[in-house]
N, C-alpha and C positions, 0 to 999 in steps of 0.2 A: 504494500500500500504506500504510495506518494501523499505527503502530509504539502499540501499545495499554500504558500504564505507568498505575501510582497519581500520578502528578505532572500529568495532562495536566486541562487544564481541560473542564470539566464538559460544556459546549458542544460539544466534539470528540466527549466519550464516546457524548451522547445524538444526534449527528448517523452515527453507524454504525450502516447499515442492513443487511438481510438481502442478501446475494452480495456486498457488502464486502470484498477484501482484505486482512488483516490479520495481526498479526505481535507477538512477544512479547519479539522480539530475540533469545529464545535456543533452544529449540525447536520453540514453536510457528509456524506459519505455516498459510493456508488461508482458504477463503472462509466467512465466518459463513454459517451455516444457520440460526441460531435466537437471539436476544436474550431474555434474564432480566433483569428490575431488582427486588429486592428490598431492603428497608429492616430493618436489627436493632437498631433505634434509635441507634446512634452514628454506622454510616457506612452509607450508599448503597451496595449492594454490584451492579454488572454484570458477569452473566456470560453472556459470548461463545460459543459453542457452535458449533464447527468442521463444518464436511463429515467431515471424517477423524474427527470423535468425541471430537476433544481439544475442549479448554475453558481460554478465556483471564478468570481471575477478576482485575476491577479494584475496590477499596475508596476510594468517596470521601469 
């Protein structure tokens, strides 16, 4: 399981793939289904998109 935070380096974030175990430490848990990486010009922003529909948003 991939514990998913803003602190993790960048390397970790883009190495999480699609049925991925992952975790948000506080509610979220589940297997990604889907990966977003979009840019708003200040920070990187990836967001993880669950089996269950939840979503784990990381800003880097």
């Amino acid at each position: 399981m991939i514990r998913l935070f803003d602190e993790m380096p960048t390397e970790i974030l883009q190495d999480v793939k699609v049925g991925d175990m992952v975790t948000d430490t506080f509610s979220k848990t589940g297997l990604v289904e889907k990966i977003e990486i979009s840019d708003d010009g200040l920070y990187r922003i990836y967001e993880f998109i669950l089996v269950t529909g939840r979503s784990i948003t990381v800003k880097k």
